[in-house]
C-alpha positions in Angstrom: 14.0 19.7 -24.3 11.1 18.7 -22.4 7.2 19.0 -23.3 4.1 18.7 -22.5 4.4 14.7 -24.4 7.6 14.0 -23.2 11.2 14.3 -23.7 12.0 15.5 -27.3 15.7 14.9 -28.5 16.7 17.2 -31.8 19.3 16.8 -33.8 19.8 19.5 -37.0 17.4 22.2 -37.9 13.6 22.0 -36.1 12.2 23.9 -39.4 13.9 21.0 -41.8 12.0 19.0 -39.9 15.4 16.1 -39.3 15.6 13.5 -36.3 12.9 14.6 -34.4 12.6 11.5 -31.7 9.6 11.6 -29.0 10.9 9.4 -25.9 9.5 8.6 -22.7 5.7 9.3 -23.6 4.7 6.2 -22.1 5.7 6.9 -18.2 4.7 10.7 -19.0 0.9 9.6 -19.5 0.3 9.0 -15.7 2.1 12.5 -15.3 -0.1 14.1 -17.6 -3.9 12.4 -15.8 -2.3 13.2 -12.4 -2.0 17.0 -13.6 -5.4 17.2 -15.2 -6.9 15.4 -12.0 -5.2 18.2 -9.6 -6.6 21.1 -11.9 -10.7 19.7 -11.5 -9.5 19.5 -7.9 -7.9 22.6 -8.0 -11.2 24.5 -9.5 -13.2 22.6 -6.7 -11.9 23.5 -4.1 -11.6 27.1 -5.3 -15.1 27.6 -6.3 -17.0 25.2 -4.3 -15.4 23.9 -0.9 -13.0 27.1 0.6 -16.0 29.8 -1.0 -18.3 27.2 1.1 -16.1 26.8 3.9 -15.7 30.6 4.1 -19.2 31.4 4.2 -19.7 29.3 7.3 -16.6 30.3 9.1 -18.3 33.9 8.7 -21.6 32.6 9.7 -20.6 31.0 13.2 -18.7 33.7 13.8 -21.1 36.1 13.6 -20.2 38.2 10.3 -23.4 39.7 9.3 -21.7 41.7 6.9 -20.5 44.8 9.1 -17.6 46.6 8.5 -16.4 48.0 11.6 -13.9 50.6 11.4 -10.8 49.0 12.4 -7.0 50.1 11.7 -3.7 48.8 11.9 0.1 49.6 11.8 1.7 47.8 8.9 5.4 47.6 8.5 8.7 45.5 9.5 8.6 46.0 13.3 7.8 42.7 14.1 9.3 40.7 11.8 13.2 39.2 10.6 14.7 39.0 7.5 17.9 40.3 5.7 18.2 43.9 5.8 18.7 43.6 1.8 15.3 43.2 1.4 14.1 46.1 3.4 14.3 48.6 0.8 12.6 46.4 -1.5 9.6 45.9 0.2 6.4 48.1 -0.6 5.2 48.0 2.7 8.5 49.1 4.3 7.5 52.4 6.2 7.4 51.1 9.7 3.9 52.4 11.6 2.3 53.2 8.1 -1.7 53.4 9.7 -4.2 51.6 6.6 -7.9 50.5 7.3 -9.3 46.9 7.8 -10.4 47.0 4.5 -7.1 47.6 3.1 -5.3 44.3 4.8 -5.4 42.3 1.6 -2.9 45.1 -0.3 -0.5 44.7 2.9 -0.4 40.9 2.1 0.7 41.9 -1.2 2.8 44.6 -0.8 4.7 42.2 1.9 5.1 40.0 -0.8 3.1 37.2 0.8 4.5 36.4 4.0 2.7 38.6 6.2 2.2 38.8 10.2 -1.1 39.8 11.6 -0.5 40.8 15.6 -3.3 42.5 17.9 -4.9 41.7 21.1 -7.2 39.2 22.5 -10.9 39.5 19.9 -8.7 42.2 17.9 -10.1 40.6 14.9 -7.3 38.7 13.4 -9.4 35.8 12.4 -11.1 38.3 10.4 -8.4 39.7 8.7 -7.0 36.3 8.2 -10.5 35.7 6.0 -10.1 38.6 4.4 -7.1 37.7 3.1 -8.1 34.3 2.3 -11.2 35.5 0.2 -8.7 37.6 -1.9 -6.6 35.2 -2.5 -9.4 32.8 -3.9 -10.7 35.6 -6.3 -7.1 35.9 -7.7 -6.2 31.8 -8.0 -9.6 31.6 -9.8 -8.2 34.4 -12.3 -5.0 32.9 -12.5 -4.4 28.9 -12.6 -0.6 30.2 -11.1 -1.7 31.5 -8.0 -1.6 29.5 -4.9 -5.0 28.0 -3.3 -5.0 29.6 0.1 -5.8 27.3 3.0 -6.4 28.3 6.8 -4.4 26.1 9.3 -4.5 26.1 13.0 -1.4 25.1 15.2 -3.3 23.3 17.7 -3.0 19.8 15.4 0.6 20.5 15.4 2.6 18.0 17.3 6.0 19.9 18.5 9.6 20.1 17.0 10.1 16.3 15.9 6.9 16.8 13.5 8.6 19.3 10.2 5.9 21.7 9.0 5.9 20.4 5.7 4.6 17.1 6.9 2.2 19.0 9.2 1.4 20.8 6.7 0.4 18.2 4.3 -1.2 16.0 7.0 -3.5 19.3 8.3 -4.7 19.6 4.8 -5.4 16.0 3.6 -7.2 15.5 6.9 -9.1 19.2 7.4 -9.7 19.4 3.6 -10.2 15.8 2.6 -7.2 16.7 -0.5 -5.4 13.1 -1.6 -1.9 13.3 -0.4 -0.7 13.4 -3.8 -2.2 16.5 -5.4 -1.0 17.9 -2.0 2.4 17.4 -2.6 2.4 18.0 -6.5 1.6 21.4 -5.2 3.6 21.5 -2.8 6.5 20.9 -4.5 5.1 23.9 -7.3 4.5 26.1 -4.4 0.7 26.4 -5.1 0.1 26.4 -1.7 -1.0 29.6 0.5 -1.1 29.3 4.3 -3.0 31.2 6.9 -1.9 29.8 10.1 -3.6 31.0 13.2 -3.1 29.7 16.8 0.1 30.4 17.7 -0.5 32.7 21.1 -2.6 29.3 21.8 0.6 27.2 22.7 2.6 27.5 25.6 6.0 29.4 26.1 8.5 26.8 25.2 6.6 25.3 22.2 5.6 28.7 20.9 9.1 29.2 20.9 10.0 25.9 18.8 7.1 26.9 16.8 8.4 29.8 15.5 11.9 27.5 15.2 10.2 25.4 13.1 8.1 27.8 10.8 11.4 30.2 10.4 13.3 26.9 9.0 10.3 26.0 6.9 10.3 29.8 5.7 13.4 29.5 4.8 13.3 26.4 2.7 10.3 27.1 0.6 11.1 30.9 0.0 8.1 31.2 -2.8 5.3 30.1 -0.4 2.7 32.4 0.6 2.5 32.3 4.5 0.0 34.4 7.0 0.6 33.8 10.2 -2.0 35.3 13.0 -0.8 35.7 17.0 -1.8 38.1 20.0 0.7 40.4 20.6 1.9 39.6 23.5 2.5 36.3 23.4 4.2 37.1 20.4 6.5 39.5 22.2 6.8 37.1 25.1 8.3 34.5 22.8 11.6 36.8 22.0 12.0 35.4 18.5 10.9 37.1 15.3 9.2 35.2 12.3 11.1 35.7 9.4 8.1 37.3 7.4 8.6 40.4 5.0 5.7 42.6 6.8 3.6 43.1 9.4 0.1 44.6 10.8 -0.7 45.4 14.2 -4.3 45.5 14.6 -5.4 48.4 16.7 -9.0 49.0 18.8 -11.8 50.9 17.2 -11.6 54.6 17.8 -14.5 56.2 20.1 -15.5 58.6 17.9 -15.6 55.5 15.2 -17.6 53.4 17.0 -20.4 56.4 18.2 -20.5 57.0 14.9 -20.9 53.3 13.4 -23.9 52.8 15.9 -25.6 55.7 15.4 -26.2 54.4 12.1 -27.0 50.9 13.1 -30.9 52.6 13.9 -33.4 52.7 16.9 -32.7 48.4 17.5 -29.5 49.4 19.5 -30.4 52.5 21.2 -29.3 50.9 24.6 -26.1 50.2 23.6 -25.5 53.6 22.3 -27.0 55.3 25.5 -24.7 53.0 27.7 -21.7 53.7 25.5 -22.3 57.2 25.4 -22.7 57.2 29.5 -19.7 54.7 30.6 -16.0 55.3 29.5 -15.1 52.3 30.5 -17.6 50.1 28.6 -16.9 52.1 25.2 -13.4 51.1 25.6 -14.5 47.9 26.3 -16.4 47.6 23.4 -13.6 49.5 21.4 -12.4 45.9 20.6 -14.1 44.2 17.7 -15.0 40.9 19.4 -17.0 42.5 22.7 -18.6 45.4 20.1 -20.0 42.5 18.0 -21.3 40.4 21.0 -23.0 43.3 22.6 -24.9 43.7 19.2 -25.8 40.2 19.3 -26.9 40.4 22.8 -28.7 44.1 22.5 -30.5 44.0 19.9 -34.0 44.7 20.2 -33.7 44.9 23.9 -34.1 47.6 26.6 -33.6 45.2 29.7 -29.7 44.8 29.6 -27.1 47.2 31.2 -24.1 45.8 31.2 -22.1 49.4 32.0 -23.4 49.5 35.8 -21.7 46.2 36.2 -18.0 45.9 38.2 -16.6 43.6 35.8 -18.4 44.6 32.6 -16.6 41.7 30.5 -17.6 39.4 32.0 -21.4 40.8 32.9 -21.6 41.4 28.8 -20.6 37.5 28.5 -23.2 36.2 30.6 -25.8 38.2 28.4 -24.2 37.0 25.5 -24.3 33.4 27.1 -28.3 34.3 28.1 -29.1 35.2 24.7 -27.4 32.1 23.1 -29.6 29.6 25.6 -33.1 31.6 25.4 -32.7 31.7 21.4 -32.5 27.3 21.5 -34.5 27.2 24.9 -31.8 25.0 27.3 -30.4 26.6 30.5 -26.7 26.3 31.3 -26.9 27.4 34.8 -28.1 24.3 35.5 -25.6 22.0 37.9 -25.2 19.4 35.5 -25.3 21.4 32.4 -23.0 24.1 33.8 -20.5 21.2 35.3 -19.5 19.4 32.2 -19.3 22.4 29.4 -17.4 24.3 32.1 -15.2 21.3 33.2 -14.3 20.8 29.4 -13.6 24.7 29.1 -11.4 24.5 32.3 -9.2 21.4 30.6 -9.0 22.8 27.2 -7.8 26.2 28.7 -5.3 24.3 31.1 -4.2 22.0 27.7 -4.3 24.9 25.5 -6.4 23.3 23.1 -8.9 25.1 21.0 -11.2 21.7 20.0 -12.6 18.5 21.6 -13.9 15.8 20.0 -17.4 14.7 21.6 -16.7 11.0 20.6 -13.8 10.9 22.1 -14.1 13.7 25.4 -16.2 11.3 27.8 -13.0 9.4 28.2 -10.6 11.8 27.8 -12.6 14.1 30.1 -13.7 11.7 32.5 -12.9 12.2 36.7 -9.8 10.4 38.0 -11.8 9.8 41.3 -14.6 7.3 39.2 -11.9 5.3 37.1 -12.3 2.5 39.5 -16.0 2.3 38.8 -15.9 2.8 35.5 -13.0 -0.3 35.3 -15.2 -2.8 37.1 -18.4 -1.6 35.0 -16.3 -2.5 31.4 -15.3 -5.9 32.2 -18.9 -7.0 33.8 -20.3 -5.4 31.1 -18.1 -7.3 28.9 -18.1 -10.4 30.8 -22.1 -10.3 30.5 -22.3 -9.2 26.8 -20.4 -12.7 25.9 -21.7 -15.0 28.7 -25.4 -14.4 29.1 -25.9 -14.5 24.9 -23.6 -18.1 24.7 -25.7 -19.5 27.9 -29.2 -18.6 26.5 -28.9 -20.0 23.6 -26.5 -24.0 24.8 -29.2 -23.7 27.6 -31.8 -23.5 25.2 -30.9 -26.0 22.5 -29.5 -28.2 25.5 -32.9 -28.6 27.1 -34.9 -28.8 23.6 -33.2 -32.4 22.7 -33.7 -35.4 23.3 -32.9 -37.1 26.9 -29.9 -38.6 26.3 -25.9 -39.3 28.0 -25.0 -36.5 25.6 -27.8 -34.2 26.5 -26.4 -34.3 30.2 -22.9 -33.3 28.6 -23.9 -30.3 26.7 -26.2 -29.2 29.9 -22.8 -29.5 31.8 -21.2 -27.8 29.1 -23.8 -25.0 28.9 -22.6 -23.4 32.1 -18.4 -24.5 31.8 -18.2 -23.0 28.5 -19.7 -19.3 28.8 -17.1 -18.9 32.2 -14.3 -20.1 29.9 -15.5 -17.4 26.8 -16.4 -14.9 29.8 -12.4 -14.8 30.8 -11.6 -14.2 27.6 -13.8 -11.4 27.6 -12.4 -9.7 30.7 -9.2 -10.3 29.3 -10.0 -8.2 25.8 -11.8 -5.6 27.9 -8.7 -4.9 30.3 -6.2 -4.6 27.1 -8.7 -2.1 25.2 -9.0 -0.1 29.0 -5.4 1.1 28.3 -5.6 2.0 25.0 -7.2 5.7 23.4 -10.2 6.1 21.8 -9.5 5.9 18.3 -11.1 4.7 15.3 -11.5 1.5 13.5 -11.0 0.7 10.1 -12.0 -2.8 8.3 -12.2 -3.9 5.3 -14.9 -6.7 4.7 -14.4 -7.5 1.1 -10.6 -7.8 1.3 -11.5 -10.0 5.1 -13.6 -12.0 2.9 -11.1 -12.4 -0.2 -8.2 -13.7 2.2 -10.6 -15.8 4.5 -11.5 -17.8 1.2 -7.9 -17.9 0.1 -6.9 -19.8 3.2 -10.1 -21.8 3.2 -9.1 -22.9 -0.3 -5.4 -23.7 0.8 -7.1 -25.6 3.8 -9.2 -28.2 1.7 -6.2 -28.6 -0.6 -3.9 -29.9 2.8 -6.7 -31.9 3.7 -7.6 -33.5 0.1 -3.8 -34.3 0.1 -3.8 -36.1 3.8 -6.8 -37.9 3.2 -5.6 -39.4 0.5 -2.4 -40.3 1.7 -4.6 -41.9 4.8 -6.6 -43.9 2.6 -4.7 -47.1 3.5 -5.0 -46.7 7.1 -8.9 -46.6 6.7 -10.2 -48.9 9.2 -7.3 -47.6 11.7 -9.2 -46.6 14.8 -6.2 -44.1 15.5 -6.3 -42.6 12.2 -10.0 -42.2 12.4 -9.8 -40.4 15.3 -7.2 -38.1 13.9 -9.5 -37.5 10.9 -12.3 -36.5 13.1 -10.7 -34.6 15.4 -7.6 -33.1 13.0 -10.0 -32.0 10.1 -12.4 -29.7 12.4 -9.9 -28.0 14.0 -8.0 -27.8 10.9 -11.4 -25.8 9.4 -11.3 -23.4 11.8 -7.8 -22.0 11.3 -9.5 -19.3 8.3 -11.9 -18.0 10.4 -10.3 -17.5 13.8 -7.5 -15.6 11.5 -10.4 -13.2 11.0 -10.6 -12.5 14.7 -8.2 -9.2 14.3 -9.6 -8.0 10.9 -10.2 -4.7 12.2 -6.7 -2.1 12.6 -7.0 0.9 15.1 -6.5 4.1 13.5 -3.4 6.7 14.6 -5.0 8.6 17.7 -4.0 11.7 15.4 -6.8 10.8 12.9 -9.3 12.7 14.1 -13.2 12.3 13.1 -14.8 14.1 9.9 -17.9 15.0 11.9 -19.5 14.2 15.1 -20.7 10.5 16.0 -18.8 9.4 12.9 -16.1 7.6 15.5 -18.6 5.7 17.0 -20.2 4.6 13.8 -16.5 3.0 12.9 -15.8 1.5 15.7 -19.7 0.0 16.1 -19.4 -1.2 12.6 -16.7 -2.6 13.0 -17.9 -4.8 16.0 -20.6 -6.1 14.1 -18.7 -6.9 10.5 -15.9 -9.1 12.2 -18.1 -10.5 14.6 -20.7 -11.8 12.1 -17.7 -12.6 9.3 -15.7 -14.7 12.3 -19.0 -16.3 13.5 -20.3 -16.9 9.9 -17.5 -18.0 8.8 -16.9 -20.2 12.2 -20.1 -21.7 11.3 -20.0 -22.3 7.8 -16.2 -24.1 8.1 -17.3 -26.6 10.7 -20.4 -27.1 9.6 -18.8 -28.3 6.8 -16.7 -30.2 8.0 -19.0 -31.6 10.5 -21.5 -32.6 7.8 -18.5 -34.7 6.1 -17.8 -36.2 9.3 -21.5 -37.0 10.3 -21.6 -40.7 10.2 -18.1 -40.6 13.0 -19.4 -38.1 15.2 -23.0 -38.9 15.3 -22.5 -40.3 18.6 -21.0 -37.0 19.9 -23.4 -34.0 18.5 -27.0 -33.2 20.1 -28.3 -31.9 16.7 -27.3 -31.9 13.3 -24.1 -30.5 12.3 -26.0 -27.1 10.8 -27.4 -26.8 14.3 -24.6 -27.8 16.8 -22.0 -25.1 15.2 -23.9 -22.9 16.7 -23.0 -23.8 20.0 -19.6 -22.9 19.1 -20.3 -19.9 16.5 -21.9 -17.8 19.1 -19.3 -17.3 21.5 -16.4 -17.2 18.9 -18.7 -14.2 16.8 -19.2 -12.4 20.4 -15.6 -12.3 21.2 -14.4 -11.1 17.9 -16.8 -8.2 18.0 -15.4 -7.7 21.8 -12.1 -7.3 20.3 -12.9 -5.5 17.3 -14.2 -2.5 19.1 -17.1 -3.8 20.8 -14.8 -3.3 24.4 -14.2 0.2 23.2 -18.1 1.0 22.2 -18.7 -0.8 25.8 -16.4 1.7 27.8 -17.6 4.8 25.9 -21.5 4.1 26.8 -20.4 3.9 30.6 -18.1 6.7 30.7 -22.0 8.9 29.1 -24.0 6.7 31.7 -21.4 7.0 34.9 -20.4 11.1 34.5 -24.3 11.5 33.5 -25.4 9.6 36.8 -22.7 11.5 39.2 -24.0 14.7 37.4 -20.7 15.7 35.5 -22.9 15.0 32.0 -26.0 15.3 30.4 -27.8 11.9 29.6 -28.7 13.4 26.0 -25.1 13.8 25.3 -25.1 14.9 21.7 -28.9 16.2 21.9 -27.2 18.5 23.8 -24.0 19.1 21.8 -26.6 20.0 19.3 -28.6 22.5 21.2 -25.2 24.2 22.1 -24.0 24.3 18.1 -27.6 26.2 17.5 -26.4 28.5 20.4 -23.7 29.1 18.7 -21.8 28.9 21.8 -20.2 25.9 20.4 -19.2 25.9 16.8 -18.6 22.7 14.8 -15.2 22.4 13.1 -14.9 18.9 11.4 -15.8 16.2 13.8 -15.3 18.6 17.0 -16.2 21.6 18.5 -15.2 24.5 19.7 -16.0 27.8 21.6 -17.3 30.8 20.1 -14.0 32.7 21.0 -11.2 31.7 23.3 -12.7 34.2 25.8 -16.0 32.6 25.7 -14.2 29.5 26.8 -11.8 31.2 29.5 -15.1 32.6 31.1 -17.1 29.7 31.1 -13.5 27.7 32.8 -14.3 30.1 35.6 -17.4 28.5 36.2 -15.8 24.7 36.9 -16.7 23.0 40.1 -13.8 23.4 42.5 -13.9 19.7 43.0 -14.3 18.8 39.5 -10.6 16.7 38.8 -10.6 15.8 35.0 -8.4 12.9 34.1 -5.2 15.9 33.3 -2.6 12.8 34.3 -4.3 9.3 32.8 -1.7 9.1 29.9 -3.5 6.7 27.4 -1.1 4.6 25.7 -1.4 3.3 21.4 -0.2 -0.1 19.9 
């Protein structure tokens, strides 16, 4: 039998206390930290980071705390499983009508797999939190319920891509969870999934979506699944989840909503009059999503009257978008500022993408029409950032020595080299021109570690020649081996550390705004100092050995002339370490900015739009207030606005 420390093997009677052997309680002791390390994880997450991330989810969205009186069908309608299980199910009567308030017992009494239908702002984000918030009460109660965790299907990446792994891969980057607590619960079905998104992809993925999720469904038949979806796109689809319930979330009643705002008090007398005068704008604001913008957007304010207006939705947007810029003082019906948020809205509806990612959306975003300025911009940039630097400073050193045959050289040299490094450059910025954005990741201890490693192995080759040279010492061919040979040989370790830095997978996404750019800047700067320090140190060393041979050739010292050399080399290893990336990302801000397609205070901006709450921050992106904010503001897009929809950005 097996316990908690290990694998015991009895033999006789367990009272008489006979041939009791413990084996295996060595390899069980990393089982048994590994379990203890997922259960402080475990109470984490459940009563710091989902109770946190909660509370903010309920914040952007506006959830002051109101209950609005919303109801719903709940039964089997909409779902497929085997008939067997019909009967068995609590929540079997088919159009049984329960309050929003009563959602959590339909996820039980459908046994945890649950589908949440309604239309467009119906509230079934709501009901999805609902749901999550009663779930983290009861896996705080009981260390065998699952930990519920709200997904979106927008990170998905279509049928070659198993929900399991997406699964696993959602959480460890959403959540920050190591992959392997992840999978230890996993495996224990500790897991709880509230999957939203699905109406957001199109026809023929929704439909291997659903694929997908009914063959995951079927091979983990303990887990705890939610999955949220309009209606009808759901219907469109013509395939059925294989859930064991299902709510279908209906619009406030009129005589429900009268009677909700009549007790709101004297701040939304407006709205009530309007309501009370326009059948069509009560209906309107019969679903939850309009009713709790038009209390944003009324309240304490006699001036608005939305129910006069032809196309009252999108009138009561436009308040609602008012409100948002008057409360943070910025002004969106400016050209430039209207251009860009609405250009971004147009793509991401036309994508059917939810998020964007500022760090990355200047390219991703940027005009097909400008591509050929913004090509000849990165490599003279480029060219410049590596050529001017190594001129100054041969130019400058050049012209402080002494007038000599070899000071004529080095002035030659001063102006032949920086073309020859500048090429180089041009050449890096066109290969990084055709890549995505993505991250970088380097490790400078581990650079350093292995850079000292080959060093070592490098004096040992050269101890060992020299030696066996010794002989040959006044050979004027082996001398010139020597000098020549055991420079070069030096700087074999640090021209290795010219591609120290790896590109992330473009499907690691950033943790929070500007944190991309950070990475890939750093990254620039470590390589390029470790390839240029180490450059520096290498020859120098070797130079200083050599002194009394090359004396003849060097304008300085050795300590001095590697830095003709160290320069350049330093430059081009930050250029390929990101620096061509960082280079193209400034000019995509500074060229969309100057053609008025961006604002120069790019993230200022971003920020100004997050305190709107127009924009709401999710990780390192962000995204509209409600798909229908961002459908109306896609409305908006210049007619001649052409986002890059066909540059296809190819990875390593």
């Amino acid at each position: 039998m097996k316990t908690f420390f290990g694998d015991i093997e009895i033999s006789g009677h367990f009272a008489a206390g006979r041939d009791i052997k413990i084996r295996n309680l060595a390899t069980n002791l990393p089982t048994i930290w590994r379990e203890s390390r997922a259960d402080k994880v475990r109470q984490r997450l459940l009563t710091k980071l989902l109770p946190k991330w909660l509370s903010e989810e309920e914040l952007w969205s506006g959830d002051d705390g109101l209950e609005f009186p919303v109801t719903a069908s709940h039964g089997v309608s909409y779902v497929a499983h085997p008939r067997r299980e019909i009967a068995s199910l609590p929540g079997a009567l088919s159009g049984k009508l329960i309050s929003g308030t009563e959602v959590a017992r339909a996820f039980e009494s459908s046994l945890g797999r649950l589908l949440v239908l309604g239309e467009p702002g119906a509230g079934k984000t709501y009901i999805l939190r609902r749901i999550m918030r009663r779930s983290i009460e009861k896996a705080k109660e009981s260390a065998h319920d699952p930990i519920p965790f709200y997904l979106h299907l927008s990170s998905w990446t279509g049928p070659r891509q198993e929900i399991s792994e997406w699964v696993i891969d959602a959480l460890n980057r959403q959540y920050g969870i190591h992959e392997q607590y992840l999978e230890h619960w996993f495996t224990d079905g500790e897991l709880a999934l509230l999957i939203d998104g699905l109406d957001e992809l199109g026809l023929r993925r929704r439909r291997e979506c659903i694929t997908a999720l009914n063959k995951f469904l079927s091979r983990y038949p303990n887990f705890e699944v939610v999955i949220a979806c309009r209606k009808r796109e759901y219907e469109d689809a013509r395939k059925f989840l294989q859930l064991r319930g299902s709510i279908d979330v209906h619009p406030i009643e009129a005589e429900d909503l009268i009677r909700s705002l009549s007790l709101l008090g004297s701040d939304f007398r407006q709205l009530l009059k309007e309501i009370q005068g326009s059948r069509r704008f009560r209906s309107l604001l019969q679903n939850p999503l309009f009713l709790r913008l038009a209390l944003i957007t009324y309240r304490d304010s006699d001036e608005i009257n939305v129910a006069t207006k032809r196309d009252m939705e999108a009138a009561l947007l436009d308040e609602y978008i008012a409100h948002c810029e008057r409360r943070v003082g910025i002004n969106l019906d400016e050209p430039i500022q209207m251009s860009w948020l609405a250009g971004i809205a147009q793509t991401l509806r036309a994508r059917k993408l939810v998020s964007f990612y500022p760090d990355r959306a200047p390219i991703e975003y940027f005009p097909a029409r400008l591509e050929r300025g913004l090509v000849r911009a990165t490599l003279l940039c480029s060219f410049l950032a590596v050529v001017l630097p190594t001129m100054a400073v041969r130019i400058t050193m050049a012209s402080l020595a002494p007038d000599s045959a070899t000071r004529t050289v080095y002035m030659f040299l001063a102006y032949l080299f920086p073309l020859t490094f500048g090429y180089l450059a041009i050449k890096m910025a066109k290969d990084e021109l055709a890549r995505a954005p993505v991250s970088r990741m380097t490790a400078a201890r581990k650079n350093a570690t292995v850079f000292l490693k080959r060093l070592v192995k490098v004096f040992i080759a050269q101890g060992i020649v020299a030696s066996l040279l010794i002989p040959f010492a006044g050979n004027t061919f082996v001398a010139t081996i020597v000098a020549v040979g055991f420079p070069c040989s030096m700087m074999w370790p640090p021209m290795r550390m010219i591609w120290s830095s790896e590109r992330a997978e473009k499907s690691r996404m950033p943790l929070y705004p500007g944190e991309e750019l950070a990475n890939v800047r750093r990254a620039a700067v470590i390589v390029g100092l470790l390839v240029g320090g180490g450059f520096y140190a290498c020859v120098g060393i070797s130079m200083y050995a050599l002194y009394p041979a090359l004396k003849p050739a060097l304008l300085f010292q050795p300590g001095i002339n590697t830095l003709f050399y160290a320069v350049p080399l330093g430059l081009l290893a930050a250029l390929q370490n990101g620096g061509a990336d960082l280079i193209r990302r400034r000019l995509c801000v500074a060229i969309m900015a100057r053609h008025g397609l961006l604002p120069k205070k790019y993230f200022k901006t971003l920020e100004s739009l997050r305190k709107s709450s127009i924009l709401i921050p999710r990780l390192g992106s962000f995204e509209f207030r409600h798909l229908m904010v961002r459908d109306h503001l896609a409305k908006k897009a210049p007619n001649d606005l052409n986002m890059r929809h066909n540059i296809v950005l190819i990875d390593d």
